[in-house]
C-alpha positions in Angstrom: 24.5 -169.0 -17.4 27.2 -166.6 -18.0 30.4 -166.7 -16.4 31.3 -164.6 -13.4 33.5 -162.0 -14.4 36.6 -161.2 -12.8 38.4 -157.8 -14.4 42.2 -156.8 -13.8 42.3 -153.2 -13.6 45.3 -151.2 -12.4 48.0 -148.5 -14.2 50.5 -149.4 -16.9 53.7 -151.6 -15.9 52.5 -153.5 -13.2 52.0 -156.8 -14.4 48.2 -157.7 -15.2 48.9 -159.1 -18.2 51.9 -161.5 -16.1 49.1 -162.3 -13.7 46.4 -163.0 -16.2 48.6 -165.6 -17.9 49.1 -167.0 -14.7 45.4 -167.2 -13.4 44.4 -168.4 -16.8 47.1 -171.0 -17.6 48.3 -169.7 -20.8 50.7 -167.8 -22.7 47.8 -165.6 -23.8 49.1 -161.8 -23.4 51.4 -159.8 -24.9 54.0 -159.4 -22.2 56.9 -156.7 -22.7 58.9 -154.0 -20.0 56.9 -151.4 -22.1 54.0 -149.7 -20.8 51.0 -150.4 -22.4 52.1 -153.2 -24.2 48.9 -154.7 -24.0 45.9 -152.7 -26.4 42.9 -154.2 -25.9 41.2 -156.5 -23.4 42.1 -160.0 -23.6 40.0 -162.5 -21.8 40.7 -166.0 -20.6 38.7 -168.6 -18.4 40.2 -169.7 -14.9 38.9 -172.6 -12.6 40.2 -173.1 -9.3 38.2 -175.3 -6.6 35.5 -175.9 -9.4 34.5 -172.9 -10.6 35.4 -171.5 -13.3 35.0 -167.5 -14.2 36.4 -165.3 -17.2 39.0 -163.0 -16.7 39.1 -159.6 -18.1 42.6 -158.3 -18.6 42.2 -154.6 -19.2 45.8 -153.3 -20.7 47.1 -150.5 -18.9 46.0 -146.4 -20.6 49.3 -144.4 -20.6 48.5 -141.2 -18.4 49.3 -138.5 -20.4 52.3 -136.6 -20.5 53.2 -133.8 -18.4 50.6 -135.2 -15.4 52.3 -135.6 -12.1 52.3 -134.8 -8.4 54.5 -135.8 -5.5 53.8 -139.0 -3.5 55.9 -140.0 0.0 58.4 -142.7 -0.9 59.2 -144.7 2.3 59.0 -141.0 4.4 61.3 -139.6 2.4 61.2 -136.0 0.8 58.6 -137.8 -2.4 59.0 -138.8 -5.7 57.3 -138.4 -8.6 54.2 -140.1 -9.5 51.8 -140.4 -12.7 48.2 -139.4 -12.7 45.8 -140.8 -14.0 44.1 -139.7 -17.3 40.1 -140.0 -17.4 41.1 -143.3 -19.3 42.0 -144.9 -16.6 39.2 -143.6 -14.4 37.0 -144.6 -17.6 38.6 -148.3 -17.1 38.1 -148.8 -13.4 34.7 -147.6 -13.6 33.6 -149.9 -16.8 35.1 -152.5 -14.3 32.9 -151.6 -11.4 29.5 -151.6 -14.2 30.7 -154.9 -15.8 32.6 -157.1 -13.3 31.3 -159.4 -10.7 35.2 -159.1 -9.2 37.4 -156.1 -9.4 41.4 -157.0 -9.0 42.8 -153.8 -8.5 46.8 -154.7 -9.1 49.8 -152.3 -7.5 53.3 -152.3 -7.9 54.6 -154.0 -4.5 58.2 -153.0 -5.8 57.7 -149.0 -5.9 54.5 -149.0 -3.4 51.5 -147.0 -3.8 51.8 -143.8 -6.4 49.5 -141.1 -7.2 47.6 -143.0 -10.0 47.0 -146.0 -7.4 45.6 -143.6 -4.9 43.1 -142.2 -7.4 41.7 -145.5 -8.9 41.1 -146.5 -5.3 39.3 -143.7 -4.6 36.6 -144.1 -7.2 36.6 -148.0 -6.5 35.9 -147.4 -2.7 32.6 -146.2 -3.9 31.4 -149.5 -6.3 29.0 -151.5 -4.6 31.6 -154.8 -6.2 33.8 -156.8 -4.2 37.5 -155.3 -4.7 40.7 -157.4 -4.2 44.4 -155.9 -4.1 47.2 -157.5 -5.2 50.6 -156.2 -5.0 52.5 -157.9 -7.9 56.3 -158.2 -7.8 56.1 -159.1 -4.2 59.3 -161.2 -5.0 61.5 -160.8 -2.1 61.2 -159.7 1.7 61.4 -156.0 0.9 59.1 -156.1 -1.4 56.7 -158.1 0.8 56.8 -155.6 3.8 56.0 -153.1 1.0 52.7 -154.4 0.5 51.7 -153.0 3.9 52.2 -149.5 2.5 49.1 -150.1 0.4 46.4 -150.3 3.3 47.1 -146.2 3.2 44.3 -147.0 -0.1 41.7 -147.9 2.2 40.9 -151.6 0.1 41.9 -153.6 2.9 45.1 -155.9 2.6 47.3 -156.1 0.1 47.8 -159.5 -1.0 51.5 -160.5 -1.8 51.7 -162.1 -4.9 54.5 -162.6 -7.8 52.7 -163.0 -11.0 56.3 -164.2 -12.7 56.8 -167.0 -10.7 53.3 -167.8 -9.4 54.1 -166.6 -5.1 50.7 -166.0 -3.7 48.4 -166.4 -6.6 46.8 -169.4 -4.6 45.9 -167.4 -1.9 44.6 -164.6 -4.1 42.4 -167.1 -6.2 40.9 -168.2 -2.8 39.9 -164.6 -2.4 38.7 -164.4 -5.6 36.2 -167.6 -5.7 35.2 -166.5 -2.0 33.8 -163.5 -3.6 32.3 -164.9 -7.0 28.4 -164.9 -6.7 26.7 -168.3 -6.2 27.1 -170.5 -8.6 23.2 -171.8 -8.0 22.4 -167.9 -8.9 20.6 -168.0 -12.2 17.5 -166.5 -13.7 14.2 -167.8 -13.5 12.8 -166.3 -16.1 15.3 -167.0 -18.8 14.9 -167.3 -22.5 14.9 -170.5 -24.5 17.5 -168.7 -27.0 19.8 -166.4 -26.3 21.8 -164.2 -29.6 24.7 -161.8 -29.2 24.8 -159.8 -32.4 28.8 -158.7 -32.7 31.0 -157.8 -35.1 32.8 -154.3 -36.0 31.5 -151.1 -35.9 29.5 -150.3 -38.8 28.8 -153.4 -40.4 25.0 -153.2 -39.5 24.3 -154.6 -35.9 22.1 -152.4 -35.2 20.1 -152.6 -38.3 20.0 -156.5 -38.5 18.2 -155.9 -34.7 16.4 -153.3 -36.4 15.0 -155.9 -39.0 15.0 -158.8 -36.8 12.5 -157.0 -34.3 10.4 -155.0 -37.0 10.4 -151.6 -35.7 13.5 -149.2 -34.9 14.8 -150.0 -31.5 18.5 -149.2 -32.3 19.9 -146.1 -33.3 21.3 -146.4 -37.0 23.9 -144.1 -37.8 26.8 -144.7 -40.1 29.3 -143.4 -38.1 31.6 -146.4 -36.6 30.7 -146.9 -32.6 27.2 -145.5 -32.7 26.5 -148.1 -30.7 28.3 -148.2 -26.9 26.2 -150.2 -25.0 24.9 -153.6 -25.5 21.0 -153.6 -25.7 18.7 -156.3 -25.0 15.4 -157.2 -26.2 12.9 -160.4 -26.9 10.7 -161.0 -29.1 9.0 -164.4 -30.0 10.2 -166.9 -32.6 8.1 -170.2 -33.5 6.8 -170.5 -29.6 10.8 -169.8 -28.3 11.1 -166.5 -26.1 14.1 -165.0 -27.9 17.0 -162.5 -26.6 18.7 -160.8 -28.8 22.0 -158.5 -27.6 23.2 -155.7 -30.2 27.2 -155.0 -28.9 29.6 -152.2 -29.9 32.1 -153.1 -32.2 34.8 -154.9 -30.9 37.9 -154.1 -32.8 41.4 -155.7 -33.2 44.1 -154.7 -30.7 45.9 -151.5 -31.9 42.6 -150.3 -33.5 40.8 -149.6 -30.4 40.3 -145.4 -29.9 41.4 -144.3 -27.3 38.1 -143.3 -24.7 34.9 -144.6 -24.8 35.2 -146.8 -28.0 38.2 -148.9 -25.5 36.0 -149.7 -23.1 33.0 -151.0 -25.2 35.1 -154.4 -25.6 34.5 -155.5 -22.5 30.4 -155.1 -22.6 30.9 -157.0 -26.4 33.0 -159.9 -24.5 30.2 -160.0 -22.0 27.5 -160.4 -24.4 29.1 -163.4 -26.1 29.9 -165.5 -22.5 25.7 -164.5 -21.9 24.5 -166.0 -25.6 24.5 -169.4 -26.6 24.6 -168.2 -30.2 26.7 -165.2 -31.7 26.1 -163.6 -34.4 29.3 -162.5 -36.3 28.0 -159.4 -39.1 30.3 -158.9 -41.7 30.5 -156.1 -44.3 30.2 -157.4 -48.0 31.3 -154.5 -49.3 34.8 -154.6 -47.4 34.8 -158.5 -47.0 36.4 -160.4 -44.2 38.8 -158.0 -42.1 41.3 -159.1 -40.0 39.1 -157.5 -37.3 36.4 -160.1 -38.2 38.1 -163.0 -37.6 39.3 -161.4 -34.1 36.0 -161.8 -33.1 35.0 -165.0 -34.2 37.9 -165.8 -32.2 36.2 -164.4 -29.3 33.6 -166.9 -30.1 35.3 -169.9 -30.7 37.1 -169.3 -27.8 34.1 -168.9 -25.5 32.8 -172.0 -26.8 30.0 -170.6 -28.1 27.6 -171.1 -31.6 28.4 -168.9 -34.2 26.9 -167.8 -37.4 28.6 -165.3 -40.2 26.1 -163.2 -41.5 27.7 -161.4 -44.6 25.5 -158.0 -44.7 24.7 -155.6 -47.3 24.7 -158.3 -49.8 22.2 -156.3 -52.0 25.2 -153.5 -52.7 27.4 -156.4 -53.9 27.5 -156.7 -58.1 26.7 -160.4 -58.7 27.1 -163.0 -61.2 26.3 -166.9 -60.8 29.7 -167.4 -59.3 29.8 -164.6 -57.1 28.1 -166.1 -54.3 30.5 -169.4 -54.2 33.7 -167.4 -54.8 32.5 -165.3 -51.7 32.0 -168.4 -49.3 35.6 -170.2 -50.5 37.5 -166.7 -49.5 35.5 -166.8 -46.3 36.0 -170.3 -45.4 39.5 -170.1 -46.3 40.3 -166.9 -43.8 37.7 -168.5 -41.7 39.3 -171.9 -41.5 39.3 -172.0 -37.6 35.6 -171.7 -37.5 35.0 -173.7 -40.6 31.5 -175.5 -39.0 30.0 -172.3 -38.4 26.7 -171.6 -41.1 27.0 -168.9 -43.7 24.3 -166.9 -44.6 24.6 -163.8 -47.0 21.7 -161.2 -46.0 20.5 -157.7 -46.3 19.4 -156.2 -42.9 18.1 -153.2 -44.8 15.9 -154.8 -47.6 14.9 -157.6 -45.1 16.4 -160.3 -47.6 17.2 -163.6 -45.4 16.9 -161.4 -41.8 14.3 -164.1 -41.4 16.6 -167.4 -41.8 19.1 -165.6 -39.2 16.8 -167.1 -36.6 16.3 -170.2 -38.0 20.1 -170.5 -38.1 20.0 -169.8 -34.3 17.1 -172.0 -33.6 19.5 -175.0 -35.2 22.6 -174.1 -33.7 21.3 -174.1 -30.6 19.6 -177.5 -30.6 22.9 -179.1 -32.3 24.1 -177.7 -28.3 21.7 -179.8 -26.8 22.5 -182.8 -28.5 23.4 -185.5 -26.5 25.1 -188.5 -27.8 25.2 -191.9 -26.3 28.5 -193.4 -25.0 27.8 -196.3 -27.1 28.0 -194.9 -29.9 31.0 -192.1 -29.2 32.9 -195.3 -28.2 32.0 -196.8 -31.8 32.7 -194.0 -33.8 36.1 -193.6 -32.2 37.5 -197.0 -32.2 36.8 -196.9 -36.1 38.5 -193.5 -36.0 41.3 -194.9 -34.5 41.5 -197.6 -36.2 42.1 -195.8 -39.5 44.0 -193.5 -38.3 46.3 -194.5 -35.4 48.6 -191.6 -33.8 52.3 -192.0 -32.7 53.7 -189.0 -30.6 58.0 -189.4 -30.6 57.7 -193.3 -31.0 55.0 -193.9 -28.4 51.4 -194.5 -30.1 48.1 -192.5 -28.4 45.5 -195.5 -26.1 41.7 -194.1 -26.0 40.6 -196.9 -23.7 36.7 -194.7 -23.0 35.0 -192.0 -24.4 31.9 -190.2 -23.5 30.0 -187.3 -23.8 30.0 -185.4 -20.4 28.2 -182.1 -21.7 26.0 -179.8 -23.7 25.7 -176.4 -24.6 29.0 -176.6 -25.6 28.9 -180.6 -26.3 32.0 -181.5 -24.4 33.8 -185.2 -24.6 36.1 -186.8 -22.4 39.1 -189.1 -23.7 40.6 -191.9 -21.1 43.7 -192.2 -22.8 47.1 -193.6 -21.6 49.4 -190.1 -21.8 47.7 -187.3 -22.5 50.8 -185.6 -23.6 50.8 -187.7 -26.8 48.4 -185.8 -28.2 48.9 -183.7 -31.4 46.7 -181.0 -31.9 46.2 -181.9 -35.3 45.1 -185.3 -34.2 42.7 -183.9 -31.8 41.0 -181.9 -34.2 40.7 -185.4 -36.8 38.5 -186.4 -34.2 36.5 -183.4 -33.8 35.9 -183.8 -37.3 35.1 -187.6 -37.0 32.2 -186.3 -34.4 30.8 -183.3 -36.5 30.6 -186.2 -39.8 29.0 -188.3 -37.7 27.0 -186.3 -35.6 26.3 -183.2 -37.2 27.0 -180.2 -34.3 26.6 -177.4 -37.2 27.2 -174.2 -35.8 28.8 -175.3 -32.3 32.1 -175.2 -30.8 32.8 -178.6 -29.5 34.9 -179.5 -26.3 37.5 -182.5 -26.3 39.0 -183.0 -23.2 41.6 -185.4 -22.8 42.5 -187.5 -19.4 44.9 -190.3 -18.0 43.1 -193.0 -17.6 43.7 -193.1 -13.9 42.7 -189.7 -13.3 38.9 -188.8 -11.7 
């Protein structure tokens, strides 16, 4: 099952991107006194009181210029406030279609402006739950200014200071309270599940196209044809298969401005609802910074992945070609180095068939299970080999185990987790894959005191 979705939506300079590092944990945003800093959606996974659910952080659209009305300031005579572009309406209504949770964010500093009203006008209508939070709620003033904002008609304001972390407990209460049930799932679900992604114009489409048989995607060549992610099964070997064809997602800075923007989040969403993501890439223009964006999408969701290299049949080739192709890819690619390569040609047919198969595998190296026995086996040997020292003090694994599938996750008893070097962390991943195999999977090392639960 996919993740609930919880989307930040709100106007430019108000602090999602703060917030969203906070609820997620990390450092993840680009955070900067500028509006609009932040180009593209970023997404992140939360858990608080054991569930866990993705959060969409949206960027703020700069209004355009020369938009502005008057808005009471405190009973004053007004000040001026922004409007709203129809990119911003655009945002908080892809939010209402997408999310399971809309956090609409104000400025508790400057209270509610004209922009604010407008966005809570259109999310009054959606049928989703809507929570407010007035960020920068960092002293008294400012917290007797987040009463201003019942005048939008969402209910309470909750104070919060996304800098310093005030009141985002209470507002992740909120937001769990409202999450759908996590023993909501479908009972008519597919055995494999495929999320076809990549930029625009690499041949999404037309690898469904070929996949299925028949045309059930529009081909075009222009870039974005595409805008909403389509679904559709067919059957493979006995397995019911769904496959999801996405708009292009594109890296930050590169995103149009409209319709194209908003497609990112509907691409994000079909890779936290496959098991298995396809990544298409052009042969003709190679591996694009924008490509391995997205597999970083994937890796980070914890998802399989396969790199299909497309329109192979346009490349000029020799007897080295091929093997020159897969070291360039493997080298930019190094992050994802265990996912399958597979050079096809959605419009000749060549290999569409093996993309399948690829799935088929990937998604059965998600379901292995491996038993504690022999995780504990393979790791004392590791260890043994390769002992690791963190400023003088070396690394204990007293117990390992595999808790999980689909992604295979395994849990590390050590004595300080805070010895760990990433680089030693990913020695073992590599001990496990040589052992075990897991081609085409993200894996999941988690690493625990010994004393903790």
């Amino acid at each position: 099952m996919a993740r609930p979705v919880v989307a930040i939506v709100g106007r430019p300079n108000v602090g999602k991107s703060t917030l969203f590092n906070r609820l997620i944990g990390e450092r993840r945003a680009v955070m900067h006194d500028v509006p609009g800093t932040t180009r593209d959606r970023l997404y992140g996974v939360a858990e608080w009181r054991g569930r866990e659910f993705t959060v969409i952080d949206t960027g703020g659209i700069e209004p355009e210029p020369g938009l502005a009305r008057a808005v009471p300031d405190n009973g004053g005579p007004g000040r001026w406030g922004t409007l709203p572009t129809v990119e911003i309406l655009g945002q908080a209504r892809e939010a209402m279609d997408e999310a399971d949770v809309i956090l609409f964010v104000v400025d508790a500093a400057s209270g509610p402006v004209a922009a604010d009203v407008d966005v809570a006008d259109l999310l009054r209508r959606s049928r989703k739950p809507v929570l407010l939070g007035a960020n920068k709620a960092d002293g008294l003033r400012q917290g007797r200014n987040a009463v201003e904002f019942f005048e939008l008609g969402l209910g309470e304001a909750i104070p919060i200071s996304s800098l310093h972390g005030t009141g985002t407990g209470d507002l992740l209460d909120e937001i769990v309270d409202r999450l759908p049930p996590s023993e909501e799932a479908a009972e008519d679900e597919a055995d494999l599940s495929i999320a076809i992604v990549g930029r625009p114009n690499v041949g999404k489409s037309s690898l469904l196209n070929a996949l299925l048989g028949r045309q059930r995607a529009i081909v075009s060549p222009v870039p974005g044809t595409t805008r909403d992610p389509i679904d559709t099964e067919l059957r493979f070997e006995g397995l019911r298969v769904l496959l999801i064809d996405t708009a292009g997602i594109r890296r930050r800075g590169k995103i149009d401005r409209g319709v194209e923007k908003f497609s990112v989040l509907r691409a994000v969403r079909a890779i936290e609802r496959a098991e298995v993501a396809v990544l298409v890439i052009d042969a003709a223009e190679g591996l694009t910074a924008q490509d391995t964006h997205v597999a970083g999408y994937v890796r980070d969701a914890r998802k399989g992945l396969i790199v299909a290299v497309n329109k192979w049949d346009l490349i000029e080739k020799d007897q080295h070609t091929t093997d020159e192709f897969t070291v360039r890819i493997r080298r930019e690619l190094e992050f994802v180095d265990w996912a399958p390569l597979l050079f096809i040609s959605a419009q000749t047919g060549q290999r569409v068939r093996r993309v399948l198969e690829f799935a088929r595998d990937v998604q059965a190296a998600r379901d292995t299970r491996i038993p504690t026995p022999k995780v504990i086996e393979l790791v004392r040997a590791a260890v043994a080999r390769h002992p690791h020292n963190e400023r003088g003090r070396q690394l204990k694994i007293f117990y390992a185990t595999q808790a999980a599938v689909r992604p295979p996750t395994f849990v590390f008893f050590v004595n300080d987790p805070k010895l760990l070097h990433f680089s030693y962390e990913r020695y073992l991943e590599n001990q496990l894959r040589a052992a075990f195999g897991f081609e085409g999977t993200a894996l999941r090392l988690v690493f625990r005191a010994r004393n903790e639960s």
